[in-house]
C-alpha positions as CSV (number, residue, x, y, z in Angstrom):
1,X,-113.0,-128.3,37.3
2,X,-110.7,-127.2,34.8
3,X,-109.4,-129.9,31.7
4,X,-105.7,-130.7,32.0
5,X,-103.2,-128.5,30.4
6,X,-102.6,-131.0,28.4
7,X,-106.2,-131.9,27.1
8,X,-106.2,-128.4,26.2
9,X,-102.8,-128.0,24.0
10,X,-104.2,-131.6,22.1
11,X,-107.6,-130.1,21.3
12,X,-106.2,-126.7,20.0
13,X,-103.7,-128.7,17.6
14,X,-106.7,-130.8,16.4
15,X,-108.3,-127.7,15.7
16,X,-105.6,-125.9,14.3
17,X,-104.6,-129.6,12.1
18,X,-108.4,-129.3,10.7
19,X,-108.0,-125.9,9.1
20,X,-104.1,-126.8,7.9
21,X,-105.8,-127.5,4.2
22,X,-106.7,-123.3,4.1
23,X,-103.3,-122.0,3.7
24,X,-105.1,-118.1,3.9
25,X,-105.6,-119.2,8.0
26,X,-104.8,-116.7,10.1
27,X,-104.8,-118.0,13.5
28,X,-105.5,-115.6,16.9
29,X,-104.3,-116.7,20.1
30,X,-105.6,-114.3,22.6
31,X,-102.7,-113.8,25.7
32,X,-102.5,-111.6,28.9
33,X,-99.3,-109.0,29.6
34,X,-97.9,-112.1,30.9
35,X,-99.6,-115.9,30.1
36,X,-100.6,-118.3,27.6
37,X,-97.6,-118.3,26.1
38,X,-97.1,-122.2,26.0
39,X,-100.4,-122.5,23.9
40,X,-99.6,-120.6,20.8
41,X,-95.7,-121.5,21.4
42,X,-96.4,-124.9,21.4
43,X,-98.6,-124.9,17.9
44,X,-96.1,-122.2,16.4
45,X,-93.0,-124.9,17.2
46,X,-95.2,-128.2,16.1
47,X,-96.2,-126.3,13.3
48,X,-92.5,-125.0,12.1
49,X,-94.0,-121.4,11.8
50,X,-93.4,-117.8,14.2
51,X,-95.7,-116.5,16.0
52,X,-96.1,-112.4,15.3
53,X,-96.5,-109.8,18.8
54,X,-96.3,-106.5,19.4
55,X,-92.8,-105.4,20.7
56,X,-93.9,-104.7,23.9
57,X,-95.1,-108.5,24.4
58,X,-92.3,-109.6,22.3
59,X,-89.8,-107.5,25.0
60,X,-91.7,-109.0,28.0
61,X,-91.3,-111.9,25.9
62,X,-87.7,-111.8,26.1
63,X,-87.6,-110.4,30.2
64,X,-89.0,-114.1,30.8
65,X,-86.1,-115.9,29.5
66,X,-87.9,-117.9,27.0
67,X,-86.2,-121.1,26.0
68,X,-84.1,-120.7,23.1
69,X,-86.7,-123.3,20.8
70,X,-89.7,-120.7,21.5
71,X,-87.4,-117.3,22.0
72,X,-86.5,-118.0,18.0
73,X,-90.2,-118.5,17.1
74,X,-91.5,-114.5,18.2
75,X,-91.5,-112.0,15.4
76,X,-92.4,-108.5,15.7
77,X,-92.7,-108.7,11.7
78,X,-97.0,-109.5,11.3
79,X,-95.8,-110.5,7.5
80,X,-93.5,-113.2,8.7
81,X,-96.5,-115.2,10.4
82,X,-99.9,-116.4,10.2
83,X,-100.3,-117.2,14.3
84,X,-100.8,-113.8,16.2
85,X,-100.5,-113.0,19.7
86,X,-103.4,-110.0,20.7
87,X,-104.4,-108.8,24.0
88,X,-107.2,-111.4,24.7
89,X,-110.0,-109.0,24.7
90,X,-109.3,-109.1,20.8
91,X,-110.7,-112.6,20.3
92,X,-114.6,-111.7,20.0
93,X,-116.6,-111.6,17.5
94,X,-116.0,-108.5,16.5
95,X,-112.5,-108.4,16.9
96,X,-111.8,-110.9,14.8
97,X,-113.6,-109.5,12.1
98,X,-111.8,-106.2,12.3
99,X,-108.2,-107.9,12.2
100,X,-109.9,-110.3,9.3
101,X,-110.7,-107.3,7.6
102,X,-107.6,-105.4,8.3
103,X,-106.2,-108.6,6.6
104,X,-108.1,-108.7,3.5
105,X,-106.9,-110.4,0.7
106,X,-104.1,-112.1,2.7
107,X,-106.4,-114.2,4.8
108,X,-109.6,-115.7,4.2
109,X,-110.4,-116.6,7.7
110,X,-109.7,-116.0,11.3
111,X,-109.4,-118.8,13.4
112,X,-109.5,-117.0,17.1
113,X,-108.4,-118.9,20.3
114,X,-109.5,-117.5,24.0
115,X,-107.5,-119.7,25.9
116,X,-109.2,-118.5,29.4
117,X,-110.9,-120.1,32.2
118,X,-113.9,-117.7,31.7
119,X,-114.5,-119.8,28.4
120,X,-114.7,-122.9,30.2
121,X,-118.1,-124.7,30.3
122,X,-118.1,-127.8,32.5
């Protein structure tokens, strides 16, 4: 039994509300080729911020037909945001150390979301 979509999207806000006071955040939203987009669109739009992908996600991105209020929140630019799309096998332990360290000096922590339902512990 899986928690509603929507219990899901309120608990990563919270989360991502709790660690608004470190402005150095970088958040990680791991995503399939195709999927999970409504989490880290959702938080990108409440949020007021872009979200940066590669441009192949950001052109499949664009193949889906995204609503104009999340289609104007994808960057290709990693300077422009602090939430990052990865391929989802990039949200582990050592993954997010590599892109925190990849990131030094900009960030001071990683804040890594694996929005799958291999994560999910009843």
């Amino acid at each position: 039994h899986f928690p509603p979509q929507q219990d899901v999207l309120d608990a990563v806000m919270q989360a991502v509300k709790a660690e608004s006071f470190n402005k150095r955040a970088l958040y990680v939203f791991g995503t399939y080729t195709i999927g999970k987009e409504r989490l880290f669109l959702e938080v990108a739009a409440a949020l007021g911020q872009k979200v940066y992908c590669s441009k192949e996600k950001a052109a499949t991105l664009a193949a889906c037909g995204l609503a104009p209020r999340y289609a104007s929140l994808i960057t290709t630019n990693h300077l422009e945001a602090n939430i990052h799309a990865v391929p989802l096998f990039k949200v582990t332990l050592d993954g997010l150390s590599a892109i925190l360290a990849q990131y030094r000096g900009r960030y001071s922590a990683v804040i890594g979301f694996s929005p799958t339902g291999w994560n999910h512990a009843a």
